[in-house]
N, C-alpha and C positions, 0 to 999 in steps of 0.2 A: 382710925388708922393714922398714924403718922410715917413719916419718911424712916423717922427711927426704927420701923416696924418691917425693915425691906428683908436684912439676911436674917431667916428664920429656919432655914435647912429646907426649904421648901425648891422648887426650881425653878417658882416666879410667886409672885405678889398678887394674892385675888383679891378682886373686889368681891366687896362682903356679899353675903348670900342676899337675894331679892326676895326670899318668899318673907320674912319675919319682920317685924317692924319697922325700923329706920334700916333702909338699903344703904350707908353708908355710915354706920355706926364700926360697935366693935370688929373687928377683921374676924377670918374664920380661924378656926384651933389649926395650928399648922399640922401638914401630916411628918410622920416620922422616915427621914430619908436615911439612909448608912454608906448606899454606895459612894466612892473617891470620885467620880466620873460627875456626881449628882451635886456633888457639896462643891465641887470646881467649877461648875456652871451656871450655880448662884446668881453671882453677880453681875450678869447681864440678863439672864432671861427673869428673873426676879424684877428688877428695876422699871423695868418697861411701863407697867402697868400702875405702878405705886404713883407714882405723882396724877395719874389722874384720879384713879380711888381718893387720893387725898383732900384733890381741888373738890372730887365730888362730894365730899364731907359735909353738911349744913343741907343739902336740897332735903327740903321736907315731903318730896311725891314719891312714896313708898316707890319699887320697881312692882312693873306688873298694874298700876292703879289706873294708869293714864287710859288705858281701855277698858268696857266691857266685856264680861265674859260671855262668850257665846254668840250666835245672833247675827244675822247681813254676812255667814260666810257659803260660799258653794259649797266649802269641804268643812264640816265639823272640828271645833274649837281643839287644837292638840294636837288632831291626827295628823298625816302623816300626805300629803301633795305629791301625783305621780312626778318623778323625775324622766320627764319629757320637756320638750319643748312646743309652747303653749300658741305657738303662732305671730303671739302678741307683743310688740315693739316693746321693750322693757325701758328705754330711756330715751328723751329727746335731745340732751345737750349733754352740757357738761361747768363744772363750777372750780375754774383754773384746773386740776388735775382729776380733780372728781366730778363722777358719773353725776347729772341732775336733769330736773325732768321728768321725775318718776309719776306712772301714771296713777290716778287717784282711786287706787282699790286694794285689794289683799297683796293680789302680784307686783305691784308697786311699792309697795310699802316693805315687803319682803325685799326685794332688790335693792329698796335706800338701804337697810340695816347690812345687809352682807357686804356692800358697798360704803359705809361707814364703819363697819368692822377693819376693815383693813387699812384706812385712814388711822384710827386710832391707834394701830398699833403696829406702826411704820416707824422707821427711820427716821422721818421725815420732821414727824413732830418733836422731837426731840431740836431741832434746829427753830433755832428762832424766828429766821426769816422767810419760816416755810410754816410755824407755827400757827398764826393767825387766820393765813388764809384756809386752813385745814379748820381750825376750829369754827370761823364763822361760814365754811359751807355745809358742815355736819349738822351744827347746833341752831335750834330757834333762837332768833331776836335775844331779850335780854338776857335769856341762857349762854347765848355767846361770848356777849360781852363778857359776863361773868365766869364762865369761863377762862378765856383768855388771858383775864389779871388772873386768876389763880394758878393754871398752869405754866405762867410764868413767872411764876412766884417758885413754886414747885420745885422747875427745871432748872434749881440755881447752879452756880458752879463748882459747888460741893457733890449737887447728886451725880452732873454730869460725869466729874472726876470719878466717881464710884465705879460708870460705865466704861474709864478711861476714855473718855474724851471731850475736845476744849470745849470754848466756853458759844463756839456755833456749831457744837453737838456734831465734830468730824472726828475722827479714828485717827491716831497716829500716825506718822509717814510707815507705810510698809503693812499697814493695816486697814482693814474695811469690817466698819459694823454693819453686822444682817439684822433684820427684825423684819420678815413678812409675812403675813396671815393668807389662809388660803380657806375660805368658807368652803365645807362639806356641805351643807345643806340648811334651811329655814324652815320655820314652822310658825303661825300664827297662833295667839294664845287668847288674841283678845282683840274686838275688832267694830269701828262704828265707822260714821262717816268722817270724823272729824280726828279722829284717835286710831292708834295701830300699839296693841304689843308682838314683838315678834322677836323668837329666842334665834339665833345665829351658832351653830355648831362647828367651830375655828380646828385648825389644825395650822402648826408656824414651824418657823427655824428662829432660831436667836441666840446671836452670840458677834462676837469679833475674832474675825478671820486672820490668821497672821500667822509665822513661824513661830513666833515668843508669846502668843497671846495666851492667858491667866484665865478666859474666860471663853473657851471653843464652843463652837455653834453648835446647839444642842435643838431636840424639836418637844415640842407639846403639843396636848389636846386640850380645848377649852368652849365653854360656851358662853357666847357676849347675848344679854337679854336689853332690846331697847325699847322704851316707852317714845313712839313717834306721834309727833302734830300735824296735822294740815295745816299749812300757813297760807292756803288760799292758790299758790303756785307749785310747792311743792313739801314732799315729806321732811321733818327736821329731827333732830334728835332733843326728848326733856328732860330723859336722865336714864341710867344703862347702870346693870352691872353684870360680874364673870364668877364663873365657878368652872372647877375643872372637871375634865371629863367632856364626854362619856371617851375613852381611851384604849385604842386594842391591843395586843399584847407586840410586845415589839420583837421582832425578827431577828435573828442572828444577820446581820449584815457587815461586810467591813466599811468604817465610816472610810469619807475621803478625806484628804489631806487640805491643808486650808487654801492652798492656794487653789484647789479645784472649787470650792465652796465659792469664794471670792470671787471668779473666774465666771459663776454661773450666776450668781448675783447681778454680774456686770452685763451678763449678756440674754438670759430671759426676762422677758419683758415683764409688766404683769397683766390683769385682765379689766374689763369692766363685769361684773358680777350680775346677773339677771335670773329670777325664775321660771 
């Protein structure tokens, strides 16, 4: 995948499929979009995702690898974990804005990933001075590093321009970009002492809020797959990818207006994420 590969009529940019060979090879066959509403949304909810796909490019650990299948789970590989709440303190700290701390089992490891779902697909990283710190508390040791030079390599001031905005990833005066992810639910797919995979089923808003804006906040459905490490203190991320879906049918609803969006942005907080 390349950056060149962002408007494809699609209404974001997936990271390539995990189950088939190299997780960060060719991108997926785009699907065919027609609506006006679809193709105007493009270029923000598209963008978001591409330059990590991109930096992800080179990692050799298939997605899905980094665990075994099966095996040291209470609930069987796949299935499906009551949505209750389990008693069990989900996190003891925090790592500048992110949850850490996670404790060293299934439900842990589930909590890091929904919890780095929505780091990654924030606002946030898109700014520079907010870039690093997000990448080295999501990412293990030298996956971070490396990370970091790629993603900003990525976020040049070309791509940012594409998202209309400068070159420390802020929206024009009179305008506020949204990008927030809100995990539906996790599933563990694959699981040892040392190793976690665990698939994260996203649901977001993205777009820039404004009277004149070219690219209105639009939502998606999505699932983020992460290959997680134990590093001894806590869960880290070795390499993730997205595909969309699973997606339910959308409602006749009348959208709001931007500056209600904007409005609501500024004033719901968001959460720490726990199974």
């Amino acid at each position: 995948m390349s950056l060149g590969d962002e408007h494809d009529g699609q209404t974001r940019t997936r990271l390539p499929e995990g189950n088939t060979g190299d997780p960060y090879g060719a991108p997926r066959r785009p699907a065919t979009r027609s609506t006006r509403s679809l193709a105007v949304a493009v270029g923000v909810v598209v963008l978001l995702i591409a330059a990590i796909a991109f930096a992800n490019r080179g990692n050799d650990t298939p997605a899905g690898s980094a665990a075994p299948r099966g095996g040291g789970n209470d609930t069987p590989a796949g299935s499906a974990a009551p949505t209750a709440a389990t008693g069990t303190r989900p996190v003891t700290g925090k790592n500048g804005t992110i949850a850490a701390g996670f404790a060293h089992d299934e439900q842990g490891a589930q909590s890091a990933a929904a919890n780095y779902a929505v780091a990654l697909v924030s606002a946030d990283i898109l700014k520079p001075d907010r870039r690093g710190d997000i990448v080295r508390a999501v990412f293990a040791g030298k996956t971070a590093t490396e990370m970091e030079a790629k993603l900003d390599k990525a976020y040049s001031k070309t791509f940012l321009d594409k998202l209309g905005l400068d070159e420390q990833g802020n929206a024009a005066a009179g305008m506020t970009y949204v990008s927030r992810t809100a995990p539906v639910g996790t599933k563990v797919t694959g699981y040892s002492a040392d190793k976690a995979a665990v698939e994260v089923w996203c649901t977001g808003v993205f777009g820039t809020a404004g009277v004149s804006s070219t690219n209105p906040v639009t939502n998606d459905w999505f699932t983020m797959t992460f290959d997680l490490r134990w590093t001894g203190e806590d869960w880290k991320v070795d390499s993730f990818s997205q595909k969309e879906g699973p997606a339910p049918v959308n409602t006749d609803r009348t959208a709001s207006d931007a500056d209600a969006i904007a409005k609501a942005v500024q004033e719901f907080g968001g959460f720490t994420y726990a199974r």
